[in-house]
N, C-alpha and C positions, 0 to 999 in steps of 0.2 A: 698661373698655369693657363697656356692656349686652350681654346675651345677642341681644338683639333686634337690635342693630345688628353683632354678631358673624352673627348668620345674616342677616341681608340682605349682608352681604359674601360671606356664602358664597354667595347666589343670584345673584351679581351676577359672580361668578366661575366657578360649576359650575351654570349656568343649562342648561339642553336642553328642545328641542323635539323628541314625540317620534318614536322609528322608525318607530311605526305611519303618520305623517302622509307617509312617504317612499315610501309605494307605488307601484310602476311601474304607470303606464300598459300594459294586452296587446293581443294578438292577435288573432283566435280561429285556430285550427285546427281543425275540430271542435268536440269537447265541451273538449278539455285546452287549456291556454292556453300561448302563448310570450311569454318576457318579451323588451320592446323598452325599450331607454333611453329613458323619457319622461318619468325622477320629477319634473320641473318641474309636472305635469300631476295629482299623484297628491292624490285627495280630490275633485279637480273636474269637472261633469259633462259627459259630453263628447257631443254632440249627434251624432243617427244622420246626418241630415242636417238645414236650413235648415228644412224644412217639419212635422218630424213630432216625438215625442216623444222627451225626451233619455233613454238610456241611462244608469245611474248604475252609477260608481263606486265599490265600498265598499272599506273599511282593510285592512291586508294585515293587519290581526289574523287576517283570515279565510283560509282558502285558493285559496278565489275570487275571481273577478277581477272580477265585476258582480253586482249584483243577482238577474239574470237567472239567474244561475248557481247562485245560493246555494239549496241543498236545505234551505233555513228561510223562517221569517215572519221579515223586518227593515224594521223601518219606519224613511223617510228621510226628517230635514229638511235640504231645502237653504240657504246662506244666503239668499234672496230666501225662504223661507218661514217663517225666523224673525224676519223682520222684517216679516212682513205685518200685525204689530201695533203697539203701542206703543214696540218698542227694549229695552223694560227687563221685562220678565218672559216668560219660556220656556215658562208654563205655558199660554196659548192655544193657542201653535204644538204644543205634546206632546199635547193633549188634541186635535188633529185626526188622530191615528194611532190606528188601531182596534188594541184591546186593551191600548191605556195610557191609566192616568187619572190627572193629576194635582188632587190637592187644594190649595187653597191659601189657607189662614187672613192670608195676607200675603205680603210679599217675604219673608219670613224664616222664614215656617211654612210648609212643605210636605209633603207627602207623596204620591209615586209607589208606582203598582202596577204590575204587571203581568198583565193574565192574571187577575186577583183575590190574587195573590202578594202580598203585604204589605200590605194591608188593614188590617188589625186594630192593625198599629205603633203604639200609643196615638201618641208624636211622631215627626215626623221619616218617615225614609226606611231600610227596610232588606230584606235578601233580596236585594239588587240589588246588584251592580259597576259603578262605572262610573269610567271615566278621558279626563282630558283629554291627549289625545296618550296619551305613554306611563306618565304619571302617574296614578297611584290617586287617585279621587278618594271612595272610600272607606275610612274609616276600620278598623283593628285592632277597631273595636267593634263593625262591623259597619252602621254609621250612612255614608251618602251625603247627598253636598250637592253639589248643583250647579247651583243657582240661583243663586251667588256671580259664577259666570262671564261675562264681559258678553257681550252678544250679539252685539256688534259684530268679536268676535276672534274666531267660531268659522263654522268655513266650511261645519260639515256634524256633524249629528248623526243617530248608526245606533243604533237599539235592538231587538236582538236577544227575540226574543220567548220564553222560555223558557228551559231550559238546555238549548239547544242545541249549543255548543260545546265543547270539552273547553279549547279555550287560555284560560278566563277566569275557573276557580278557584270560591270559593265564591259563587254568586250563582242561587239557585234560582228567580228570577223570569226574570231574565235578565243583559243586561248592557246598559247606555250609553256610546256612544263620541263624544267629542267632538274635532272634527277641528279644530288649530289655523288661522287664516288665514293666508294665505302673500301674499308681492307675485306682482304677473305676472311673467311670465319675460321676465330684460334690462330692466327698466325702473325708475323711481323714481316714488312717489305720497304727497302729502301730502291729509289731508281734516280736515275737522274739522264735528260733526253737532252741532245741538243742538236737542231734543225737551221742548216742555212741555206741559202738561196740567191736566186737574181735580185738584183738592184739592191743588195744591202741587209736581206732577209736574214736575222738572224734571232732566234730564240732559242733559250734556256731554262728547263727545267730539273727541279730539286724536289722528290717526294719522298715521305716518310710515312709510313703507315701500322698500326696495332690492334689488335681484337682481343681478346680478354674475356673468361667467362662472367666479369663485373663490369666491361665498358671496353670502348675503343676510343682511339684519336690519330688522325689524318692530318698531318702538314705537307703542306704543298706552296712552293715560292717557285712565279717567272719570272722572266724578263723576255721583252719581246721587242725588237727593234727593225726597221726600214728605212732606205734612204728612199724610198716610194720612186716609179718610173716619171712620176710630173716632175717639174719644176715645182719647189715649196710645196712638198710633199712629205717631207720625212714625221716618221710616225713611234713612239716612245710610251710601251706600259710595263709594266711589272707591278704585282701584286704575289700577296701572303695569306694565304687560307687555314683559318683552323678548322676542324669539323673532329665529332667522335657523339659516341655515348657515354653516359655516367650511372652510378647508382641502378646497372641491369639486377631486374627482380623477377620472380615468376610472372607476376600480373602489372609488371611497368616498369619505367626506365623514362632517363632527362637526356634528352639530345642536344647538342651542341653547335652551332655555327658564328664563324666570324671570319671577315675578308676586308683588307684594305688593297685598294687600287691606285698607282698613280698612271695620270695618263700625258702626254701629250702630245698634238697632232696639227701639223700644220695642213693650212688648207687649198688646193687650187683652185676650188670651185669649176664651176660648167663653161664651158665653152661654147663659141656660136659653130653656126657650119662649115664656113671656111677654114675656121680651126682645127675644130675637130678633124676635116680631109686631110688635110696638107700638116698643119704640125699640132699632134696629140697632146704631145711630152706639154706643151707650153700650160701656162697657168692662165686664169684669166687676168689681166693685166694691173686692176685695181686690188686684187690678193695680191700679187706677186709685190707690187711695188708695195706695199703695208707690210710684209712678211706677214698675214693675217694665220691664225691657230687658234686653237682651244685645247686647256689645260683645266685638269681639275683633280684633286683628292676624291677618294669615295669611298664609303668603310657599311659595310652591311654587317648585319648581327642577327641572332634569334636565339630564342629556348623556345624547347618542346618539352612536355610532359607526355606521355601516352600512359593510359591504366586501365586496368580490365575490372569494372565493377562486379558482373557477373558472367557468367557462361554463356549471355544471349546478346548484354551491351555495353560498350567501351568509348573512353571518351581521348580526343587530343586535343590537347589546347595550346597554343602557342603566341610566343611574343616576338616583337621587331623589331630594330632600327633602320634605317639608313639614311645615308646624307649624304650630301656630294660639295666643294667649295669649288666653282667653276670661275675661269675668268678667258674671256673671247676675244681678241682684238680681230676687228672684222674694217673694213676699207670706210665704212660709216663714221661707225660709234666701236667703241668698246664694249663690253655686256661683262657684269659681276653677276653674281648669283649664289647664295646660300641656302640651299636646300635642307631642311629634314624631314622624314618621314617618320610616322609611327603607327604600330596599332597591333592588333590581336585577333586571334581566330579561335572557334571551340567549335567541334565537331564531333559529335554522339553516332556509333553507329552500331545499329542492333539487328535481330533477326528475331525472328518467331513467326508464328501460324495463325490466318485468317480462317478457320474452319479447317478446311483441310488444304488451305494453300499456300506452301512455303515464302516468306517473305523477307524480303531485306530493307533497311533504311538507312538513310544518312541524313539527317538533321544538326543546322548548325548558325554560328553567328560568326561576321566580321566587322570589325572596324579598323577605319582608314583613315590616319588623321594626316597632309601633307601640305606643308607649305616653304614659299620663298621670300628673303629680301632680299633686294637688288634693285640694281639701276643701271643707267648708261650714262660715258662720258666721252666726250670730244677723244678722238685719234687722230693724233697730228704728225703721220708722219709723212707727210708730205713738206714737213718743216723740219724733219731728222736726218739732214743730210744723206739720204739713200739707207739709215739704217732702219728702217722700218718703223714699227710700232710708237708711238710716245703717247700716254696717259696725257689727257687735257682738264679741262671744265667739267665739272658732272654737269649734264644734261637732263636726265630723270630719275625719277626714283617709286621704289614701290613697295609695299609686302602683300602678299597674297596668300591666303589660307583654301585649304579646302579638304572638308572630310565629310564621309557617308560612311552605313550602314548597310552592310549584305545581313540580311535573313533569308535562309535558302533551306530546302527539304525536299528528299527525291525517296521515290519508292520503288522497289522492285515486286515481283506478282508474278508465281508462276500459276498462271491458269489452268493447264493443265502439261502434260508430262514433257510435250512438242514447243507451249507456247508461254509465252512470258510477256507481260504488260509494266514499262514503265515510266512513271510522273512524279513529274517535280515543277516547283514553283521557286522564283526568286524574288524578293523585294528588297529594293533600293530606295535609299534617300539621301541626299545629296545638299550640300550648300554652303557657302564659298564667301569668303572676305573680301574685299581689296581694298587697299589704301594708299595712296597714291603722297609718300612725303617728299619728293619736287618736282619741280619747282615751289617755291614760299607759297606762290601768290596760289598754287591751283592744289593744296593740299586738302584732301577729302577723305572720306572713309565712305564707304558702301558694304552691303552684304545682302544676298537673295539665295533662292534654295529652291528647286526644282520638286513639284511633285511630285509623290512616289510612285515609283514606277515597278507595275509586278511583270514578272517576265513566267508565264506557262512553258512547260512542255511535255509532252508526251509520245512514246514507244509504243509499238507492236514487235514481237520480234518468234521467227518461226526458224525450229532448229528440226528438219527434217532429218539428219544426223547428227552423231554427236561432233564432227567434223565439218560441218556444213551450215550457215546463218542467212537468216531473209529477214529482213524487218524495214519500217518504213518510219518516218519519225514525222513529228511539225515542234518548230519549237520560236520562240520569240526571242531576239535580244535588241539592244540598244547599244549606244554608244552617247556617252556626255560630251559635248561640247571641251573642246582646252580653252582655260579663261580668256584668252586672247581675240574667239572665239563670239566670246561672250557681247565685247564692248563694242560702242562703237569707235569713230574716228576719232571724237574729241576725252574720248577714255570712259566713260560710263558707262556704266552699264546698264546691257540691251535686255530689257525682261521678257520683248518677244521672243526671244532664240531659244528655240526648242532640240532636244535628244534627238538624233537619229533614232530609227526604231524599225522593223521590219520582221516577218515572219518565215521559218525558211520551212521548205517542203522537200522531205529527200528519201528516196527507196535506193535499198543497195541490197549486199549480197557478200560474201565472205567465205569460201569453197577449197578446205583440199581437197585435191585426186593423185592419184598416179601412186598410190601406197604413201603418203605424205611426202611426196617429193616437189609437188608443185603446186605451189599457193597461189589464189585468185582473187583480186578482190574488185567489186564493180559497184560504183554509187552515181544516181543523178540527182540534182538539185533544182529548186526553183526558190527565187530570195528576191522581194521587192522590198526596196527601200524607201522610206518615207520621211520629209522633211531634210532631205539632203542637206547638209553644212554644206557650203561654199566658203573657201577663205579667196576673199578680195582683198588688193594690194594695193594698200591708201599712200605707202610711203616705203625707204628702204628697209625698216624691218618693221612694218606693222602691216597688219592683217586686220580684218575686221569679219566676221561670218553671218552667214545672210543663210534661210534657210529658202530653196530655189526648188524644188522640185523631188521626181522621184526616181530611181535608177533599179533595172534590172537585172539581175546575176542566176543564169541558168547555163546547167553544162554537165558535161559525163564525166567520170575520173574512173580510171582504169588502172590496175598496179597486179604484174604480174610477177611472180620469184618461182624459182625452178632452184633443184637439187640434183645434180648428177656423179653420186658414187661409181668409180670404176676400180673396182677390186681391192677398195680399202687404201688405193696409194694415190690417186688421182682423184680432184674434187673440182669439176664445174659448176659455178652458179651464175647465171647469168638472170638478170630481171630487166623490166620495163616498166614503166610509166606513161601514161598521158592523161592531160588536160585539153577539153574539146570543149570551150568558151561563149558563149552567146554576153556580152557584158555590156549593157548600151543603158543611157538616159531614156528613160520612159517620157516624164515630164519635166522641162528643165527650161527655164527662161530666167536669164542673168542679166543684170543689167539693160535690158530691152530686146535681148537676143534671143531667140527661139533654138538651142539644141535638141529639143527632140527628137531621138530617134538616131541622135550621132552613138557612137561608141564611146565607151568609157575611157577617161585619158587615162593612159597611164598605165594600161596591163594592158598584155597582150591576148589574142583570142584563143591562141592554142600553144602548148607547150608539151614538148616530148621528151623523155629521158631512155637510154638505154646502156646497158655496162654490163660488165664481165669478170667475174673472181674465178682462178683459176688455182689451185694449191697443192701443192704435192711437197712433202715430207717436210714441213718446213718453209718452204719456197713458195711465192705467192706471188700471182701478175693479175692488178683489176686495169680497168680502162671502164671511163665513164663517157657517153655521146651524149651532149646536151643542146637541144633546138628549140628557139625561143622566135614565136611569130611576131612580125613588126609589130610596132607600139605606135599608137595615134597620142601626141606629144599636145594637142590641147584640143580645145572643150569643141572647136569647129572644124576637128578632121582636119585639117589646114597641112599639117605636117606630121612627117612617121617618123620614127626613126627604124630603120632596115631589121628587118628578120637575121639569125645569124646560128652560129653551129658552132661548140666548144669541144674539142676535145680531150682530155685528158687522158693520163697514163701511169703508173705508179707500179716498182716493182718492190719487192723486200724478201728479208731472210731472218725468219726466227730461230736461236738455235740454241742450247746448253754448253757452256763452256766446264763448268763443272758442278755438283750436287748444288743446286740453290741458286748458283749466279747463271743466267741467261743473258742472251741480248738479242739487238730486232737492229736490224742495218735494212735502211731502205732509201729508193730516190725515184722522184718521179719530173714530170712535165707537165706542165699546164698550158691550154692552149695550143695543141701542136701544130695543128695548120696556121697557126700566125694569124686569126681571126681581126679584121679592123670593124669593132663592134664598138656602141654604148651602153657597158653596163650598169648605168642609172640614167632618166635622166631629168630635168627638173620641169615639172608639169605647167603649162601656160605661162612658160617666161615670159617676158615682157622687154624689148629692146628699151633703152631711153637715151637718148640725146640723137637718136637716128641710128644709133648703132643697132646690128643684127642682135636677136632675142639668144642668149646663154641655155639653150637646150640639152647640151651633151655633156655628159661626165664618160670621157674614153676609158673602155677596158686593157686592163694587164696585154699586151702582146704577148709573142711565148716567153716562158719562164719555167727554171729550173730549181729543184731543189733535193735535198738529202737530208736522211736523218740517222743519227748513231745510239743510241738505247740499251743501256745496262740496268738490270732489276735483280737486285739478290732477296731473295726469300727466304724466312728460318724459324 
């Protein structure tokens, strides 16, 4: 029996969906909250009333109960807002929440900021936590993915803006939480959606869904395919989801998850300037001649338990898998990789009184055990008669381990009727293997471990109405190094290279008026960084990181929503967004170079969003404007890449064809004015052999698409 089909047995058997998604529905009493049995209800937004804007529900990661409540910036997508796209990429929907950018070279390249927090990540995604449910969806290396997720299975994403929390470990930008879909409550629903498009866009979806007064279970299978607008571009996943509960009791219940992925995506990589002007479509010319890709399996798993010991405190504890079997041919080397991850979470959370002042907690533990073997071998297809790729010689080899401990506890405090105080603390400990088995002659083992590292925070928060929030926070996070990170040039490892770490400072605000029709929300920030990672590039795919200095991240966020009923038949909502950025190196000398004082690569200073829902009986037209200020492309200002303006358009029609079966027929545009933009691009390339430096990954030109949607319910 393969390995591969030994762990899909096991997902198929210790599958969970997580605790986090089991949030009770509350109260208010005041500022403190009472829990009421509602968890059928818990992720979904539940409306103030018929006429005015919905109140949102965020994950009981947190210790509050609503948005409303929370003494942070957290930006929310609902699911009707991550579909106001295409279906198949998340990065639209992300890039309409002020203070997150996503980049995105492809469905398979991306990279997330935060805040300006991860910018510089030559690939990929890092500084960031995020989990689907109660699963990590970042990796031991410190690398996030969660563009893999389909958008059709997830009911609600929270991004937590900073390190504001202590329950979420190392993630110094922030964290992302993705909330699984659930059936309605008592019911059964089958759908099945299928979306096409320009250059080859084609997905297909099959769900099945049940609730039960003893449990539920949720299937859901895609397929999602592209012939992508590059050259060596076309792009290939489809995955299978279970999810439900089991064993519902008055005081508990086992929740359920498992997902396997297959993916594969060829790559075009970046281009220099002349390219990118004159011909986009083209690939960079050592991809295209390799046919280079990445391909991989990946199967995530969990159980939950959640129980109510007594009337005041209840506990969820939860387990995980995931693993991935990847394999790369890139224009170098080839890249294997066998991933697993594992580990557990328990989280206690109670309520009672300090004298006479209502109080909440959340206290808890995690462990995080992740690691890889893998290597590299000669790619010889420069010897494949034009057919691209050939496996050669192994070149290197390695395994890598690495796991920590999250002990985290946060406390809520109403002081008195107006005002509420709250703290938490995090402790991490951390430390990592490697073993390097080739070459013969240079085989070694090593292992080192990072002091523990506690991360404070504390709240003020002042509720002049029950509708109305002011609070100011300061909180601490870090970020671990990716072991790559770690070593130096000749593979050993560096015991000087220290955590990211920084303190952030932020006052905001959170205001309905207009009879709940129009929501306000206003935060500013100030966040210095300290011991900046720098990855320097010794070779074609090695890095080494140097800790260089310190970088500052201060700036406004503004997010306005508006509700306009007209006579119960016509419904306006129109909102806004902005990001108003200050993001620059404080102290920063690299290599004998002085950037102080330059701008931070890699994010831009300011970022605008604004869009329109329009809905009458059925009938629905959004359009989203999205403006993204140039981006300084390396460490000496030296080169931008242009400021630029997306627009979108999307129409649809929801309607009942007979008792239970419904459908939603829709189509939109992306990009109408034919924008020639860089929707990623790659931070302090480096030219070699004299040729111009691979800066740009060009964005979608306009594109089309449709979607057709039947859902019978019974």
């Amino acid at each position: 029996m393969t390995k591969k089909t030994i762990l899909l047995i096991l997902l198929l058997i210790l599958s969970g969906k997580s605790f986090a998604q089991d949030s009770p529905e509350k109260t208010k009493t005041d500022s403190i909250t009472k829990t009421v049995d509602l968890s059928f209800l818990a992720g979904k937004i539940i409306p103030l009333n018929a006429n005015t804007l919905n109140e949102v529900i965020i994950s009981n990661y947190h210790i509050n109960d609503s948005l409303l409540n929370a003494p942070a910036a957290i930006g929310i997508l609902s699911s009707a807002q991550l579909q106001r796209n295409n279906n198949s990429d998340i990065s639209a929907s992300l890039n309409t929440l002020s203070g997150v950018y996503m980049q995105s070279g492809g469905l398979n390249t991306n990279r997330i900021s935060i805040r300006g927090i991860g910018a510089r990540t030559p690939y990929g995604t890092n500084k960031i936590r995020a989990f689907y449910g109660s699963i990590p969806l970042t990796s031991g290396d410190s690398e996030t993915t969660i563009e893999d997720i389909d958008l059709e299975i997830v009911n609600q994403v929270e991004v937590i803006k900073g390190p504001f929390s202590s329950l979420y470990g190392a993630g110094l930008g922030g964290a992302i939480l993705l909330t699984p879909k659930q059936s309605a409550y008592h019911s059964s629903r089958a759908a099945i959606s299928t979306t096409t498009g320009s250059y080859g866009l084609n997905k297909n979806t099959i769900s099945y869904g049940f609730d039960s007064k003893n449990g539920s279970l949720n299937l859901n299978y895609h397929k999602l395919e592209t012939d992508g607008w590059r050259n060596n571009s076309t792009y290939k996943r489809e995955g299978i989801t279970l999810a439900g509960e089991l064993f519902r009791k008055e005081n508990s219940k086992l929740t359920y998850f498992g997902n396997y992925t297959y993916m594969k995506a060829y790559i075009p990589s970046s281009v220099n300037k002349e390219t990118f002007d004159n011909d986009p479509r083209t690939a960079a010319p050592t991809w295209a001649a390799s046919k280079g890709y990445e391909q991989y399996d990946s199967y995530l798993g969990g159980l939950a338990y959640d129980w109510k010991a007594t009337d005041w405190l209840k506990n969820s504890t939860s387990v995980f898998i995931n693993a991935k079997d990847s394999y790369e041919p890139r224009p170098f080397d080839i890249l294997t990789q066998d991933n697993i991850a594992w580990g557990g979470r328990t989280q206690f959370f109670g309520n009672g009184k300090i004298g006479n002042m209502k109080t909440e907690f959340i206290a808890g533990l995690e462990y995080f055990n992740d690691g890889f073997d893998g290597g590299t071998y000669e790619n010889l297809y420069q010897d494949n008669n034009g057919n691209g790729t050939l496996k050669g010689a192994q070149l290197t080899g390695s395994k890598q381990q690495r796991n920590f401990i999250n002990a985290f506890a946060q406390l809520r405090l109403q002081l008195a009727k107006k005002w509420e105080i709250q703290a938490g603390v995090n402790y991490n400990k951390t430390q990592f293997e490697l073993d390097t088995t080739y070459p013969p002659d240079i085989i070694s083992s090593q292992d080192y471990s990072y002091k523990g590292i506690w991360s404070p925070q504390l709240s003020l928060l002042f509720k002049p109405t029950s509708l109305q929030t002011v609070y100011a926070s300061v909180s601490r996070g870090f970020s671990l190094p990716a072991i790559e990170e770690t070593l130096t040039a000749n593979g050993t490892i560096n015991p000087n290279i220290k955590p990211e770490n920084g303190y952030n400072f932020e006052v905001g605000g959170k205001f309905y008026f207009l009879n709940k029709n129009l929501y306000a929300e206003i935060s500013l920030y100030h966040m210095q960084i300290n011991d900046l990672l720098v990855a320097q590039r010794v070779d074609d795919d090695q890095y080494i990181g140097v800790n260089a200095g310190e970088t500052l991240h201060q700036g406004i966020e503004v997010n306005i929503n508006y509700r306009w009923d007209i006579e119960q038949i016509l419904t306006i909502s129109p909102y806004a967004t902005a990001s108003i950025g200050k993001y620059e190196f404080k102290e920063f000398l690299n290599n004998g170079i002085d950037y102080s004082g330059n701008k931070l690569t890699g994010v831009p200073s300011n970022k605008i969003n604004a869009g329109i829902m329009i809905e009458k009986k059925g009938f629905y037209l959004s359009s989203d404007l999205y403006y993204v200020d140039k981006t300084p492309m390396n460490d000496a200002n030296s080169a931008y890449a242009d400021s630029y303006s997306l627009l979108n358009a999307k129409a649809g029609y929801r309607f009942e064809l007979f008792k239970g079966l419904s459908s939603h027929i829709s189509a939109g545009v992306n990009n109408i004015t034919n924008t020639h933009y860089a929707s990623m691009v790659l931070v302090n390339a480096v030219g070699t052999n004299g040729a111009a430096p691979r800066y740009y990954y060009p964005g979608l030109p306009v594109n089309y698409y449709g979607n057709v949607t039947f859902s019978y319910s019974f």
